[in-house]
Phi, psi and omega in degrees: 000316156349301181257034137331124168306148200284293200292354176263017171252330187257024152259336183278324196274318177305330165309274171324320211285287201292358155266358198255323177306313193277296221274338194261350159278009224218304168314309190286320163315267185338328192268332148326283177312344181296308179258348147319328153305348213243316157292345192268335182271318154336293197275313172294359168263356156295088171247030168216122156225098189272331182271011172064036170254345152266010161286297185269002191241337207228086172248141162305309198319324192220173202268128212308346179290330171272352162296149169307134148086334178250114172257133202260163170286146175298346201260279213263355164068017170280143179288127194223018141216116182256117157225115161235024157328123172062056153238029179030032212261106175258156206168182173219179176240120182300160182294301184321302159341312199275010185261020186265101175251025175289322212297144159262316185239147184214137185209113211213001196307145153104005190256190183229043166305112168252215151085156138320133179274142187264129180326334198276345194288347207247053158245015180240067191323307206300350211273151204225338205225136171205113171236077183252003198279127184087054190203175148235071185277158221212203190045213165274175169279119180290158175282334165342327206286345171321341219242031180239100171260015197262006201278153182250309162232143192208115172237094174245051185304117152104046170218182194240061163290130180248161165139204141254137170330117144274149201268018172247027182250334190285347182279299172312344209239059177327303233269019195278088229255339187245132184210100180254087185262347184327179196012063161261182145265063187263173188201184181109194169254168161279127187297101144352284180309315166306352153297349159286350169282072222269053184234347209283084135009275204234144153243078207250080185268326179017160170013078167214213186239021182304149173198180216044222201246154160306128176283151203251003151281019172284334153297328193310312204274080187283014192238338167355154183195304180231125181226086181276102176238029180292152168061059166188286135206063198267131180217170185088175162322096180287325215317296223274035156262006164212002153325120165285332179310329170283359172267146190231163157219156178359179166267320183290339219056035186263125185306140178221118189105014180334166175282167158315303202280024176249019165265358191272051199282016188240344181319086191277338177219133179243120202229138200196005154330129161057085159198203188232052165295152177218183188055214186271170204271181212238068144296328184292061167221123192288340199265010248198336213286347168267006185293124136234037170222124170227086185285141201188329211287173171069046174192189207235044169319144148206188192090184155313125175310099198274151181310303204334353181314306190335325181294325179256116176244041172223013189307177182212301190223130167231122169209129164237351137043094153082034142262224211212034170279165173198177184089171186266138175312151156287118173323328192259001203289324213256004190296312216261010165285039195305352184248342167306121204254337203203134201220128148288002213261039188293163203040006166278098209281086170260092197267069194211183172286160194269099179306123183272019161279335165296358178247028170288306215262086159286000167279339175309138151284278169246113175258108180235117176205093172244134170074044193246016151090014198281182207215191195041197205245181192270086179329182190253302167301352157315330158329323178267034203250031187311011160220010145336124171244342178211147192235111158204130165249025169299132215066084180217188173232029165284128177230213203058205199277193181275106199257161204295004177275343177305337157292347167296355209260049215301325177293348192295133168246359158203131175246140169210106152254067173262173170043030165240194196230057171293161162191180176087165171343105178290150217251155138340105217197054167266345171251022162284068194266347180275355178314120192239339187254095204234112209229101175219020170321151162072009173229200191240078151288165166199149170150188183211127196220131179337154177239123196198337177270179168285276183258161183219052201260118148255000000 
């Protein structure tokens, strides 16, 4: 080609160039027709479309690019997004979905997708978005899902998946910044290898059969940010994944040997609900310090509320709802906890006064300290609690009177101080109007209060 003469290339290329045009326009049709057919066969596994949008939208007449719910690349006109997400829509998904091979994004959420997922699905190398959540798919999670390596998000959440996670699917997945398996039957351990996914973001095991201990390779994920493991059968001690006491040092004095979980400085939500965790609960920890969500209830903490809480001073909601705590609050523990909106602390048996630094956190919201042993009377700063929507001290050891600032409390919708040792007038709460729950049972009260609510015990 070298020694070709310059003018016979530039007589030869007007030739060529209009078969290269016809062959690459010949192409793009075929490939078109590919993925229309890919829809058509979709949309024929569809026997329920109650709202008729692919009954009346997704016509041979016009081009798959103009369907509902489908987005084409602008260049190459291929389908590269299905979102038919909240189209109320049953069905199953045909082997033909893998011939869109364009597709990047899949969105299938909120339907009623039933069925086994088909093996051809995991030929749609390019996929970056899996949205399958709320649907009813079944069987195992395939290991196939291993075979997207560009995914970013993977959500197959609220459907009736069994098994065990597999842990070879999670080796392929660099770039896996989302992981939604909740509310599955999923059993088993937490797969080691997801944890290699050191890009990973959000985690959501929620409601499942999950069992054995938190793995301390749960440090790897240093970009973490939400770690939903509620509702499921998770045991042991969390204490020595986040004990400092376990750090030793250098000769230089540089820590070595961090605990697992002290790497997690990005961590905003920890949800450790409803599992068989046990011993005390593990706040002494400094890498932590961005939580504003901290979930604990339902599992079998027991020992004291240590001040160090004081330290996530971004907290939002602490529920410890249901362990084994005891002991006295710290006076000072709510000072520097000024953004907490929502306090948990039922059944924990603290036999003190009510810390009068909780009534610092003008942002509460729901204040629940039912059966918690406090003792003395109901401060006056309960007033500075103006956007309380729910109050309940109940099974507690308060006494004396009610005080009249509890009218002050205009958002409130349920008060419940039953089962105290309250007496005297009960105060006016006539500008409470959103109060729908009013609980003042079981103490020595008097008085005569307006019947404006829903419910009412007296």
């Amino acid at each position: 080609m070298a020694n070709v003469p310059r003018f016979i290339l530039g007589l030869t290329m007007p030739v060529l160039l209009p078969n290269f045009v016809v062959s690459f326009s010949t192409k793009t049709k075929i490939d078109t027709s590919t993925d229309q057919s890919a829809l058509q066969a979709l949309k024929a596994h569809v026997v329920s479309d109650p709202q008729k949008i692919l009954e009346t939208n997704w016509s041979i007449t016009t081009s798959v690019c103009n369907w509902a719910g489908v987005t084409c690349g602008s260049q190459h006109q291929r389908v590269i997004a299905l979102n038919l997400s909240n189209m109320l829509l049953t069905g199953t998904l045909p082997p033909q979905i893998g011939n869109l091979s364009f597709l990047t994004s899949l969105n299938l959420m909120n339907n009623s997708f039933h069925g086994s997922l088909p093996i051809q699905l995991a030929n749609l190398h390019r996929l970056r978005f899996i949205e399958l959540g709320e649907n009813y798919f079944y069987e195992e999670i395939p290991s196939w899902f291993g075979s997207f390596p560009e995914l970013q998000y993977l959500s197959l959440s609220a459907n009736k998946f069994t098994g065990q996670i597999p842990s070879d699917m999670f080796e392929r997945l660099p770039k896996l910044q989302s992981l939604n398996l909740g509310m599955n039957n999923l059993s088993g351990k937490i797969p080691i290898d997801l944890l290699k996914c050191k890009e990973l973001q959000f985690i959501n095991l929620e409601s499942n059969r999950l069992e054995g201990i938190l793995p301390e390779e749960i440090g790897n994920l240093t970009k973490l940010r939400s770690l939903h493991l509620d509702n499921n059968r998770i045991q042991g001690e969390i204490g020595d994944l986040l004990n400092l006491e376990q750090l030793t040092m250098s000769n230089n004095g540089l820590l070595r040997h961090p605990p697992p979980m002290y790497n997690l400085t990005r961590l905003r939500i920890l949800d450790l609900s409803r599992n068989h965790l046990s011993g005390p609960i593990p706040f002494d920890f400094p890498s932590l310090l961005n939580l504003e969500q901290l979930n604990i209830s339902f599992n079998m903490f027991g020992g004291s509320i240590p001040s160090t809480i004081s330290n996530l001073t971004r907290l939002t909601i602490l529920d410890t709802f249901t362990n084994y705590l005891s002991g006295e609050i710290p006076s000072d523990m709510f000072e520097r906890l000024s953004k907490l909106q929502v306090l948990d602390l039922v059944s924990a048996w603290i036999p003190t006064s009510i810390p009068m630094s909780l009534f610092k956190c003008k942002e509460l919201q729901i204040m629940n300290l039912v059966d918690c042993g406090f003792e003395g009377i109901l401060p006056k700063e309960i007033g500075n609690l103006t956007m309380l929507r729910s109050l309940d001290l109940t099974y507690n050891e308060i006494e004396g009177v009610i005080p009249h600032q509890i009218g002050d409390l205009l958002n409130l919708e349920q008060l419940s101080i039953s089962s105290n040792r309250l007496k005297g007038l009960f105060p006016s709460i006539s500008n409470l109007t959103r109060l729908r729950i009013l609980d003042l049972s079981y103490n020595f009260l008097a008085g005569t209060i307006h019947n404006f609510f829903t419910h009412i015990f007296l």
